[in-house]
C-alpha positions as CSV (number, residue, x, y, z in Angstrom):
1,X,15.9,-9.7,-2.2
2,X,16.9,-11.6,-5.3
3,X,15.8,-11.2,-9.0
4,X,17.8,-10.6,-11.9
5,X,17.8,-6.9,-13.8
6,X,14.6,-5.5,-15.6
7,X,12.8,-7.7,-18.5
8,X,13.1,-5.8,-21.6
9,X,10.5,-3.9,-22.6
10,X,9.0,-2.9,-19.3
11,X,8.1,0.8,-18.6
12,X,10.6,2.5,-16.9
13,X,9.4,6.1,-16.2
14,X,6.3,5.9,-13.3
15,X,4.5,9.5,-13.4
16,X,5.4,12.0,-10.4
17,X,2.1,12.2,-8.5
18,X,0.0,15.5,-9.5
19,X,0.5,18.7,-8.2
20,X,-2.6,20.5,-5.8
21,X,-3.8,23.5,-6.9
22,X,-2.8,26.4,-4.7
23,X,-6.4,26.9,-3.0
24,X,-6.6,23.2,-2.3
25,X,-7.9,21.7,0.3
26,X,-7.2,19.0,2.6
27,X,-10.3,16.8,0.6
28,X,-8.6,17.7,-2.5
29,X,-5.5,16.0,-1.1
30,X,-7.2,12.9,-0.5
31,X,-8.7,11.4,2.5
32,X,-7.2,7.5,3.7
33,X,-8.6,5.7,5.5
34,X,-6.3,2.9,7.4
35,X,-7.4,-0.7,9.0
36,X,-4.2,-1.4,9.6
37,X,-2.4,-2.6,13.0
38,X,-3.5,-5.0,16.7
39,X,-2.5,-4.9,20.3
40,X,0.3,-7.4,18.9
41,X,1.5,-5.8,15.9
42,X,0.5,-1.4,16.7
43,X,3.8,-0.5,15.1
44,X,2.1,-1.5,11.7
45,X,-0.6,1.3,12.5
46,X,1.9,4.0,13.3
47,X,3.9,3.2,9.9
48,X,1.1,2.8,7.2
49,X,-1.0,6.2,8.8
50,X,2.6,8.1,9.3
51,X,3.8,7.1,5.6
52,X,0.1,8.6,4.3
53,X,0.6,11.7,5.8
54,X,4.2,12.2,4.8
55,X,2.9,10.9,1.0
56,X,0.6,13.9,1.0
57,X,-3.0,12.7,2.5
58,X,-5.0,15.2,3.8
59,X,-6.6,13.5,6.1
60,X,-5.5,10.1,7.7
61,X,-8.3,8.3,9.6
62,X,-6.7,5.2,11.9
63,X,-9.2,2.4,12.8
64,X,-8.4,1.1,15.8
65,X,-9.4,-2.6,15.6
66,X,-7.8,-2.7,19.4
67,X,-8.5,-0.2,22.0
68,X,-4.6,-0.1,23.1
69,X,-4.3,1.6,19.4
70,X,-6.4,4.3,21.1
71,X,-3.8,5.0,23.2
72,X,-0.8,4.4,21.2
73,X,-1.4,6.1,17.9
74,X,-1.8,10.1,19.3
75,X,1.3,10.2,20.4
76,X,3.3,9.1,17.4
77,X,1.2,10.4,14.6
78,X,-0.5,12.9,16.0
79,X,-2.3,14.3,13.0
80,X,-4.2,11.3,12.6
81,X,-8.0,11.1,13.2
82,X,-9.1,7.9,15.6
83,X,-12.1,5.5,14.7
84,X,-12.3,3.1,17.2
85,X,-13.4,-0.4,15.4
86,X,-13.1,-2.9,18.2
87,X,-16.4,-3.8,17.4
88,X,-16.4,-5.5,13.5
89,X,-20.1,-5.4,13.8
90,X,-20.2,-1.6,13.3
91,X,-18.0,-2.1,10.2
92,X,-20.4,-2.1,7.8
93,X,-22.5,1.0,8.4
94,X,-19.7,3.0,9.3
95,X,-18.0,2.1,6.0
96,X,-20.8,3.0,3.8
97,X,-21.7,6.4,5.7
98,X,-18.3,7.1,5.7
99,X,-16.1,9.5,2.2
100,X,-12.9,7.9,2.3
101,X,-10.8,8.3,-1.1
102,X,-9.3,5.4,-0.9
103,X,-8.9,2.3,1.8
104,X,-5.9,0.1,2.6
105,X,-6.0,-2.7,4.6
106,X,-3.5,-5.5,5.7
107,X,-0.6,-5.1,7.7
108,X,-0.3,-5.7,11.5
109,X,-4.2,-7.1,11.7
110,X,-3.0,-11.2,11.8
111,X,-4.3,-14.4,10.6
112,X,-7.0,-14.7,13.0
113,X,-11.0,-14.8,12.2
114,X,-11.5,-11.4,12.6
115,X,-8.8,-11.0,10.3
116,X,-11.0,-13.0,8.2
117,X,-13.7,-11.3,9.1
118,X,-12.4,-7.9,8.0
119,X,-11.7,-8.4,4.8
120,X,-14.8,-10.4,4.1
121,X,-16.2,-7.1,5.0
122,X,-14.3,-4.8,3.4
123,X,-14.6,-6.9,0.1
124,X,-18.1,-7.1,0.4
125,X,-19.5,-4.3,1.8
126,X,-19.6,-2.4,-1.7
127,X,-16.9,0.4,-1.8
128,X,-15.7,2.0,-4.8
129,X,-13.0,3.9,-3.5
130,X,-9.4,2.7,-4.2
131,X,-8.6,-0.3,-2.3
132,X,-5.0,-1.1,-1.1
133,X,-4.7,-4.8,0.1
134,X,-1.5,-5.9,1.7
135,X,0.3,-8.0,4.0
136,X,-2.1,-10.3,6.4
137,X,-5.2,-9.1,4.3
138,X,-3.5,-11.5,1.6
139,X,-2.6,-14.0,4.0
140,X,-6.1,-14.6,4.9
141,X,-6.9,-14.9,1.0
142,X,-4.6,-18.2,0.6
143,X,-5.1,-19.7,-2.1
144,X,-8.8,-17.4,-3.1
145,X,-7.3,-14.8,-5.0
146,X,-10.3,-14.3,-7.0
147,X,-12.1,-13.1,-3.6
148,X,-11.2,-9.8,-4.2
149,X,-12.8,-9.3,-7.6
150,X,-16.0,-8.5,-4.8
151,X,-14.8,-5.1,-5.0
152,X,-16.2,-2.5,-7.2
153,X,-13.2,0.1,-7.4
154,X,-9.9,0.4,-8.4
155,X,-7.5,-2.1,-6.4
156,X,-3.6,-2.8,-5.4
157,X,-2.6,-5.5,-4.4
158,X,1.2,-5.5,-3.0
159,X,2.0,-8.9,-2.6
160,X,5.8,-10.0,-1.4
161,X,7.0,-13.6,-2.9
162,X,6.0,-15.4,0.3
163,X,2.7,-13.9,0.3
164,X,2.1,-14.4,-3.6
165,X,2.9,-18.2,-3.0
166,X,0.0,-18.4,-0.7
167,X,-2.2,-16.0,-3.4
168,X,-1.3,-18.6,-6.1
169,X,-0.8,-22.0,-4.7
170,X,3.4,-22.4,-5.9
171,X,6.1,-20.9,-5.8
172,X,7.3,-17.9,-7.1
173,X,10.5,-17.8,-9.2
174,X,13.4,-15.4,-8.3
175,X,14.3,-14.7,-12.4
176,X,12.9,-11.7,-13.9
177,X,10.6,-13.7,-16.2
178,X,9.0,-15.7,-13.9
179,X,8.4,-12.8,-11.4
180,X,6.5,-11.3,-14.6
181,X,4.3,-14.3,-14.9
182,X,3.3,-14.8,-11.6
183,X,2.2,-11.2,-11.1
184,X,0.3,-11.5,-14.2
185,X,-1.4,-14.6,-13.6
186,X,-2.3,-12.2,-10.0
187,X,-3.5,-10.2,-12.7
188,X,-5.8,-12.5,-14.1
189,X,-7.2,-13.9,-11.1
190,X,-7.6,-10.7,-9.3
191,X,-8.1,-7.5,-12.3
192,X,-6.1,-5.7,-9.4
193,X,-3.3,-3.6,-10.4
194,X,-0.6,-6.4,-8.9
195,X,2.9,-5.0,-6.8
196,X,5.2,-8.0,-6.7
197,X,7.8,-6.7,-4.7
198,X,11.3,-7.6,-4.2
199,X,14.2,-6.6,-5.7
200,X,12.9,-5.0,-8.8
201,X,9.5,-4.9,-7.9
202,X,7.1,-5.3,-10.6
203,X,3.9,-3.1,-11.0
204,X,1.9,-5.1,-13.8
205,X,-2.3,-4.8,-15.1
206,X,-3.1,-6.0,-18.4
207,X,-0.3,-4.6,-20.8
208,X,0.9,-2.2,-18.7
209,X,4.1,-3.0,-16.6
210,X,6.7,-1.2,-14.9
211,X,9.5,-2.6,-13.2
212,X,11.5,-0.6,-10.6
213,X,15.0,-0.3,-10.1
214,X,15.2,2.2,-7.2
215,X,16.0,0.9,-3.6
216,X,18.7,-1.0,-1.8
217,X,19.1,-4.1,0.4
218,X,18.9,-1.8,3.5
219,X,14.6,-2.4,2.5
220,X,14.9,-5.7,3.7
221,X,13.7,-4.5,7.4
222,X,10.4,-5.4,9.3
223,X,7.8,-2.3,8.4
224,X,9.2,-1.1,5.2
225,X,6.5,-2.9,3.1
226,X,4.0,-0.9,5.6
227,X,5.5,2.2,4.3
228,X,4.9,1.4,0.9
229,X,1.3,0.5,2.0
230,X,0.9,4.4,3.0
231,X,2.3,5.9,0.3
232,X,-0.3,3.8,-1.9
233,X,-2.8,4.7,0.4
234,X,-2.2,8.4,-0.4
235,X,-1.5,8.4,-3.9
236,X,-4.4,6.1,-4.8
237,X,-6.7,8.9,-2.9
238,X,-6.3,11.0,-5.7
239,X,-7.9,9.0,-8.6
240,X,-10.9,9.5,-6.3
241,X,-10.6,12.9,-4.8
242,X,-11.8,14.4,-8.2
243,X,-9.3,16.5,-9.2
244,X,-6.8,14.4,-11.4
245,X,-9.2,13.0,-13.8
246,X,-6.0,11.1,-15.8
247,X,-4.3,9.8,-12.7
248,X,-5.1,6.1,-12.6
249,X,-4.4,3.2,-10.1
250,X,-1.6,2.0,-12.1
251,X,0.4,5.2,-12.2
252,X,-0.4,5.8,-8.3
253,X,1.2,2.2,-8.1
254,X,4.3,2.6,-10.3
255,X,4.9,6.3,-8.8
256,X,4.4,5.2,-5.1
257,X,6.9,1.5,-5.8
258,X,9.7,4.2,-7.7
259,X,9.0,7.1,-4.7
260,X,9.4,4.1,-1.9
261,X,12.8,2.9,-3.4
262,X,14.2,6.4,-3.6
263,X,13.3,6.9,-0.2
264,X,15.4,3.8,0.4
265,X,18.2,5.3,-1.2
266,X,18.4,8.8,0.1
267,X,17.6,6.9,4.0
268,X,21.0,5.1,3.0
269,X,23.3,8.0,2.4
270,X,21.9,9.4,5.6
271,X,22.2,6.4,7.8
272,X,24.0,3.1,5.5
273,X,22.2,0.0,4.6
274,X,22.2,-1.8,7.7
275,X,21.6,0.8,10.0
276,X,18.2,1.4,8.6
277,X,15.1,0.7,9.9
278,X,11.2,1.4,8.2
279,X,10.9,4.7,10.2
280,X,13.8,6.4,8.1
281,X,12.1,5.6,5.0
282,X,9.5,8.2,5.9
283,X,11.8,10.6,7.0
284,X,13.5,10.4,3.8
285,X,9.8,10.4,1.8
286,X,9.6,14.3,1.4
287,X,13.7,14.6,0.0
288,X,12.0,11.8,-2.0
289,X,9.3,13.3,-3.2
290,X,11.1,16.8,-4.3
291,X,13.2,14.4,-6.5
292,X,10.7,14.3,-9.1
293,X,12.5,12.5,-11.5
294,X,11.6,8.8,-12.3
C-alpha cells in the first residue's frame, strides 16, 4: 500500500458511531442486508455478514445468489438470516417489499452478467436505504461511474486504486495529492461519499474529507476490504434506522475506515503483520470498537 502522509488540511477526527439506547432493539440497531459472495468466491459472504454483526447490526440478512451459500453460511455465521436469491428475477419484488436499513453489495459476486445484472437491479430498482457498493459491483461499472447516480439514497462507494482505474478510465497516482483528486473527481461523477483506500485511505464528499492514518501493511490480505464492507454496512444502517437523526453517510464512512484500521492494529499486537489474515480483523473489531477514540 503506498501513498505518502496525510494532505494538510484533511479532517482527522471520524465520529465514534452513536450509542443505542438502553431499551433498544435489534431494528434500532440497524438491519443489513448483504448480496455479497458465489459458489467460487463464499468466503466473501461469511466476511462482509460476520464483520456486520461484529460492527453492531441487529439483524444481518445473507442473500444467497448460489444455493451452496445455503449450506455454507449457517455454520460460520450462525446469527445470520438466509434469503435465497438464486433466482435474479425475484430480485426486484423482494427488494421493494423488503425494510433493510442499508444495502451493500460487491464482493465475492464476479464479473459475470448476472453480476451485471445485479447491480442493474439494485441501482434501479428504487431504494433509498444506504447503499454500500464495493469490490466486483465496481468492476462491473468500468468506466460508467455515473451509473450509480440511479440510486435515490445515501451511497459509499469503497473503491481500491485498481478498481478506481477501471471507475475513471486512468490511473490513479500513489502521492497524497493525486489520491485526493481522483477520489474527488469519483465524487463528482458519482455524488457517493467516495473510500479510496490504501495506505491512508481517503474518505471524501464535496468539502468534507478525512484521511486515515490507522492500520498497518499486515491489511494487505485477500478479505480485509470485505471487512470494511461490513462494518459500512452496519454503521450506514443507522442514518436510516431513525434514531440518530445527525449521523450521516460521511461520518458512518470516516468512523467505519478509522474503526477498520484500528482493528488492524490491535489484530497485529495479537498475531504480527504477516501472520494476519481478514478473519482476525473481526475478532479484533469489538477491542476496536471500545477504543473510542479517533
Amino acid at each position: 500500500m503506498k501513498g505518502g502522509a496525510p494532505a494538510a488540511g484533511s479532517r482527522r477526527r471520524p465520529l465514534a458511531p452513536p450509542e443505542l439506547a438502553d431499551d433498544a432493539h435489534k431494528g434500532d440497531a440497524g438491519r443489513v442486508l448483504s448480496l455479497c459472495g458465489s459458489r467460487a468466491m463464499p468466503g466473501a459472504a461469511l466476511l462482509v455478514a460476520r464483520a456486520a454483526q461484529r460492527a453492531g447490526a441487529g439483524l444481518v440478512t445473507a442473500g444467497c445468489l448460489d444455493g451452496s451459500l445455503m449450506q455454507i453460511l449457517p455454520c460460520a455465521a450462525p446469527e445470520a438470516v438466509l434469503l435465497d436469491l438464486e433466482r435474479l428475477d425475484s430480485l426486484p419484488a423482494t427488494l421493494a417489499a423488503r425494510g433493510d436499513h442499508a444495502v451493500v453489495v460487491g464482493p465475492g459476486i464476479g464479473r459475470d452478467e448476472r453480476a451485471r445484472e445485479l447491480v442493474r437491479i439494485v441501482l434501479g430498482v428504487g431504494l433509498v436505504c444506504p447503499l454500500v457498493l464495493d469490490a466486483d459491483a465496481l468492476n462491473v461499472l468500468k468506466g460508467e461511474p455515473e451509473r450509480v447516480r440511479a440510486h435515490r439514497g445515501p451511497l459509499v462507494i469503497t473503491p481500491h486504486p485498481g478498481e478506481a482505474q477501471r471507475l475513471l478510465g486512468r490511473g490513479v497516482p500513489s502521492d497524497a495529492d493525486g489520491r485526493l483528486r481522483a477520489a474527488r473527481e469519483l465524487w463528482e461523477r458519482t455524488g457517493a461519499v467516495v473510500c479510496l483506500k490504501g495506505r491512508h485511505t481517503v474518505v471524501l464528499q464535496g468539502d468534507e474529507r478525512f484521511v486515515n492514518e490507522s492500520g498497518n501493511s499486515g491489511m494487505a490480505t485477500a478479505g480485509a476490504g470485505d471487512v470494511l464492507t461490513g462494518i459500512l454496512g452496519a454503521y450506514t444502517a443507522l442514518c436510516a434506522a431513525g434514531e440518530h437523526p445527525g449521523w450521516t453517510a460521511f461520518e458512518a464512512a470516516a468512523s467505519a475506515v478509522h474503526v477498520h484500521g484500528l482493528a488492524g492494529d490491535l489484530a497485529a499486537e495479537h498475531v504480527g503483520r504477516r501472520g494476519m489474515i481478514a478473519s482476525d480483523l473481526i475478532e479484533a473489531l469489538p477491542r476496536a470498537q471500545m477504543r473510542r477514540e479517533p
